[in-house]
C-alpha positions, 0 to 999 in steps of 0.5 A: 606807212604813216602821213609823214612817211608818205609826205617823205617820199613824196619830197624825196622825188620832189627834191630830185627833180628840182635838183635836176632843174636847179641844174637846167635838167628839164626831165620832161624833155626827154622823157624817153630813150631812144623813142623807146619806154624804160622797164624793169627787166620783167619787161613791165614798163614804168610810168608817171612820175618814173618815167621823169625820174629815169629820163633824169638819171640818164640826162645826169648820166650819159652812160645809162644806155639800157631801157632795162632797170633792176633791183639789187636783189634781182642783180644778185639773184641772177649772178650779176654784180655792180660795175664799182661806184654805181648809183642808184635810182629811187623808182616809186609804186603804190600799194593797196591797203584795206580797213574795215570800216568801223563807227565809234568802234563798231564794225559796219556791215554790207547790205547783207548785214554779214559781210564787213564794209572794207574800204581801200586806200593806196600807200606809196612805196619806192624801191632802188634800181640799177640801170643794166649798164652799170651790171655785168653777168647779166644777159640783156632781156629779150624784149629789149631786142623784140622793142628794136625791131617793133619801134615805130613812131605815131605821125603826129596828125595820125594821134590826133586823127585817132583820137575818138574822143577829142574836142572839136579842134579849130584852126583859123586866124586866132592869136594863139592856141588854147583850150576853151572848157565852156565850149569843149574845144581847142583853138590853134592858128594855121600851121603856117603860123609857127616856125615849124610843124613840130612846134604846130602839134607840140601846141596842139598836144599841149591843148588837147591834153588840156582837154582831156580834164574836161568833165566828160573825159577824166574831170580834172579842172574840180581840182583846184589844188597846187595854183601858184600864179600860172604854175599849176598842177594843170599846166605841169600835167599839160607840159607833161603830156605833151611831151610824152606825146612829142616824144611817141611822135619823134618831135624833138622836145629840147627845141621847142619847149621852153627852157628860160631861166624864168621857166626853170625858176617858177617851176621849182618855186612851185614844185617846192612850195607844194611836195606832192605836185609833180608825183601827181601831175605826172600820173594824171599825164599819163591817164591824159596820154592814154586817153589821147591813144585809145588805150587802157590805163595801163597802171591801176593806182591813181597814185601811180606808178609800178608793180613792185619788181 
C-alpha cells in the first residue's frame, strides 16, 4: 500500500474518534464492556486503537451488547444475516511486508554472502465488522460465557503491588502527583488527600504508565513527535492507559477523568493537526498496560493492532 493509502487510513480512524469528541464521546472512558474485552468471534481479543474505536461504536449505539465482532464474510459463512440497517465498525491491523534490500540496484547479501539481506516493514490494513447483536442465525461463541464465568476484577493497589518493574513510588505532602525521569519515580499525595480512592489509583496509574517510557522500560520519552502545547502523544498514551487499567480495576472512568469542554477541544485540535497520533498512542498504552501486568505483548506489530479475521 502506498504512504498515501497509509496516511488515509490513519485519518479515517482519526476522524472517527474526534467525530465522537465533537459529540462529547471520550472513547477512552469506557474502553471496555462490562469489565470485559471485545473479540472477534475466534475469540482473539482486540487491541490499541480497536479497543477505542469499538468502546466508541457502542458509546454511539447503546445496542451493541456483545463482546464478539464479525466480518461480513464470517456472517455469511455461518448462515447468519444482518438485522436491516446495521453499521459497520472499521477495526484495523498490521500486516508484515519484506524487501530485499538493494544498493544502487545490487542486491546485498548476509554474512554468507548467499543469503539476500531482507529487511521488514508493517503496512496497515482495516476491515468492517459487525457487532453479534446486529446478526441473527448466529449462535454465540462459547468463550463469551467461559469470560462470564472467569471475570474477576484486579484490586487496584494488587496491579501496583504486582508490578516487578515499577519505579520507586513516593506518597507524602507533595502538591500533586507526577512522574520525575531523572529520578525514575512517581510521587503522589496521601490517599486522603483526593476525593476518593478511585481518583488516588486513577493518578497513580496515569503516573505509573508514564513511567513505563523510561529508558530502562520501553524508552519512549526519545520520541518527541506530536508535542502541542501540553497535548502530546505521551499525555494521550498516559490518559489511555490508565484508563484501560481503571477499567481491568472497576473504577469507574467517566467520574474521575476529565471531560471539560477545554479537555475535549484541545484534544481534537491535537489530534487533527497530527493524523497518526491516537492510532499510535493508543498501541504504546497498550505495550505500557501490559508491562504494568506482567504480561507479554500480546500483539507483535509496533503498529498495532489485530490478526486479520
Amino acid at each position: 500500500m502506498t504512504r498515501r493509502g497509509q496516511d488515509t487510513i490513519y485519518e479515517m480512524v482519526t476522524n472517527e474518534i474526534t467525530d465522537g469528541l465533537k459529540k462529547g464521546i471520550i472513547p477512552w472512558h469506557r474502553p471496555f464492556l462490562n469489565d470485559g474485552r471485545d473479540k472477534n468471534y475466534r475469540g482473539n481479543a482486540y487491541h490499541g486503537i480497536n479497543v477505542l474505536l469499538l468502546a466508541l461504536a457502542r458509546m454511539k449505539n447503546s445496542s451493541l451488547e456483545s463482546p464478539a465482532w464479525l466480518t461480513f464474510n464470517q456472517i455469511k459463512e455461518m448462515g447468519g444475516r444482518l438485522i436491516k440497517g446495521s453499521k459497520h465498525q472499521v477495526v484495523i491491523f498490521s500486516k508484515s511486508k519484506s524487501y530485499v534490500v538493494k544498493e544502487n540496484g545490487v542486491t546485498q547479501y548476509e554474512d554468507d554472502g548467499v543469503t539476500p539481506l531482507v529487511r521488514y516493514y508493517s503496512v496497515l490494513r482495516y476491515h468492517r465488522v459487525y457487532n453479534l447483536s446486529q446478526c441473527v442465525g448466529i449462535d454465540p461463541p462459547k468463550w463469551i460465557a467461559e469470560d462470564l464465568e472467569n471475570a474477576e476484577l484486579k484490586k487496584p493497589q494488587s496491579v501496583i503491588d504486582e508490578w516487578e518493574e515499577k519505579p520507586k513510588i513516593e506518597i507524602n505532602g507533595v502538591a500533586k502527583a507526577y512522574y520525575r525521569t531523572s529520578t525514575d519515580t512517581v510521587h503522589s499525595p496521601e490517599i486522603g488527600g483526593y476525593k476518593s480512592s478511585e481518583d488516588y489509583y486513577s493518578v497513580l496509574f496515569h503516573e505509573l504508565v508514564h513511567s513505563t517510557g523510561h529508558e530502562s522500560r520501553l524508552n519512549r520519552f526519545k520520541d518527541k513527535e506530536f508535542d502541542d502545547k501540553g497535548y502530546s502523544k505521551e499525555e494521550l498514551v498516559a490518559e489511555i492507559g490508565a484508563a484501560f487499567l481503571n477499567t481491568m480495576t472497576g473504577i469507574n472512568n467517566a467520574d474521575l477523568l476529565e471531560n471539560s469542554q477545554a479537555y475535549i477541544n484541545g484534544w481534537v485540535k491535537a489530534l487533527e493537526n497530527h493524523k497518526r497520533m491516537v492510532v499510535m498512542a493508543s498501541s504504546k498504552a497498550q505495550r505500557a498496560v501490559d508491562m504494568i501486568l506482567n504480561r507479554e505483548t500480546e500483539y507483535p506489530s509496533k503498529l498495532a493492532t489485530d490478526e486479520a479475521h
